[in-house]
C-alpha positions as CSV (number, residue, x, y, z in Angstrom):
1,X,18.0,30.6,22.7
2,X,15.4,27.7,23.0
3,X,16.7,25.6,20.5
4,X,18.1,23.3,22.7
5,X,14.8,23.1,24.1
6,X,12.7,22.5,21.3
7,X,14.9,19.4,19.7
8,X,15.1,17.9,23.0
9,X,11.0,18.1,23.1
10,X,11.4,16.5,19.3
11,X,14.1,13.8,20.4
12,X,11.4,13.2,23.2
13,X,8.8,12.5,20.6
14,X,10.6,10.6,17.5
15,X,9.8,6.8,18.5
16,X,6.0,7.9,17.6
17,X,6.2,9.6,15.2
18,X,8.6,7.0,13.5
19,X,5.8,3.9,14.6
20,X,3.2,6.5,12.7
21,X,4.9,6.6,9.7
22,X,5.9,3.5,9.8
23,X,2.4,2.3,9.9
24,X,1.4,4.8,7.3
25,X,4.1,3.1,4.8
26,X,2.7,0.3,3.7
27,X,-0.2,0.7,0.6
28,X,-2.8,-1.3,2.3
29,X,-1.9,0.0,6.0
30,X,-2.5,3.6,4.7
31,X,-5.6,1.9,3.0
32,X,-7.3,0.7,6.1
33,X,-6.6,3.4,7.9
34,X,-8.0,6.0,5.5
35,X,-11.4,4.2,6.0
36,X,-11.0,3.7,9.8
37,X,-10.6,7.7,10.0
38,X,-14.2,8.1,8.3
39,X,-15.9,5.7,11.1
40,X,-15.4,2.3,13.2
41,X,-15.5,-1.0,11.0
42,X,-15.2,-4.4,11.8
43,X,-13.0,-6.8,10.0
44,X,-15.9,-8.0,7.5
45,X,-17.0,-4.5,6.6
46,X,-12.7,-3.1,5.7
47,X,-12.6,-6.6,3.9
48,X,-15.4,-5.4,1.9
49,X,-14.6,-1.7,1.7
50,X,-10.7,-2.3,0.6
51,X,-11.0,-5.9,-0.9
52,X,-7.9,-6.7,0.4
53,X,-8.4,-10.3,0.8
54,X,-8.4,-11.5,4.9
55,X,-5.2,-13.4,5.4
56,X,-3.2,-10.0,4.1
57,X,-5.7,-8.1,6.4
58,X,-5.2,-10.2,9.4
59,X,-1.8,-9.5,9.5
60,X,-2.2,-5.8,8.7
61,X,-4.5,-5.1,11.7
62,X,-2.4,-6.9,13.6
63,X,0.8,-4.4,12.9
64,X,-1.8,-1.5,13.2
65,X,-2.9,-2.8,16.9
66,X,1.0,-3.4,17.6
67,X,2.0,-0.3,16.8
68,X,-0.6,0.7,19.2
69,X,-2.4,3.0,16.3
70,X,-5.6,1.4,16.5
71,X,-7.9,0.3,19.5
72,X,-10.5,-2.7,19.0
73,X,-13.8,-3.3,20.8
74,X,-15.5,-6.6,20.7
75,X,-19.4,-6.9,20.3
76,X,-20.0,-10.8,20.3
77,X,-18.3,-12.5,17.8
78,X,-16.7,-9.3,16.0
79,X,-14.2,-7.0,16.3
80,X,-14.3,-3.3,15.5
81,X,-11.7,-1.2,14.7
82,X,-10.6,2.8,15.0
83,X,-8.5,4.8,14.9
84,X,-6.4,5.7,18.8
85,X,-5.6,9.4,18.0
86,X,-7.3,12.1,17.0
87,X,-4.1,13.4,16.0
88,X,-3.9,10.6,13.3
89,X,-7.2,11.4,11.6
90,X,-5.8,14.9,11.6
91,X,-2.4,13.5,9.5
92,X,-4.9,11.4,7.1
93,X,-6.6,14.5,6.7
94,X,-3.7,16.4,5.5
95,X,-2.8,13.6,3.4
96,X,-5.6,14.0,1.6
97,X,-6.1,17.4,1.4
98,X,-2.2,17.3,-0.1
99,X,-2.4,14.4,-2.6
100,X,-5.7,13.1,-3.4
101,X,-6.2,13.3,-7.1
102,X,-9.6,16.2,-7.0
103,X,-7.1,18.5,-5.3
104,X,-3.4,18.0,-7.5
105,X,-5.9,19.5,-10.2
106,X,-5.7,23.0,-8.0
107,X,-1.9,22.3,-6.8
């Protein structure tokens, strides 16, 4: 049987999937990244979008570029954010599909 197999592949892959959710557990985290996995914002534009106010976001980019779940790119004197992994975006997705409010009316 290849059960063996398959929770050795699983044990294999725990420390990322523990840094994702991990970086998805935190309310303004899970915030950010919900608008990252529409498009690529700099720092003024998620201030603006999820008016969290910039010393909070500071250090919640920070934990989202340590836990190596976003990627920046700098053009001149700002810094643009997105999301690593496609697989990511996919998990948002879900997330959204599962428990945004339009579709617990259908659940």
């Amino acid at each position: 049987m290849n059960t063996d197999l398959e929770i050795a592949s699983m044990h294999d892959s725990i420390d990322i999937v523990v840094t994702i959710l991990k970086s998805l557990a935190n309310t303004d985290r899970l915030l950010i990244l919900c608008h990252l996995a529409k498009q690529e914002l700099n720092v003024s534009q998620i201030e603006e979008m999820t008016q969290i106010n910039q010393p909070t976001l500071s250090q919640q980019l920070m934990m989202l570029r340590k836990s190596d779940v976003v990627s920046t790119r700098r053009d001149g004197k700002q810094i643009f954010y997105s999301i690593k992994d496609e697989k990511m975006v996919q998990l948002l997705n879900t997330l959204y599909q599962l428990y945004c409010p339009k579709n617990l009316i259908n659940a």
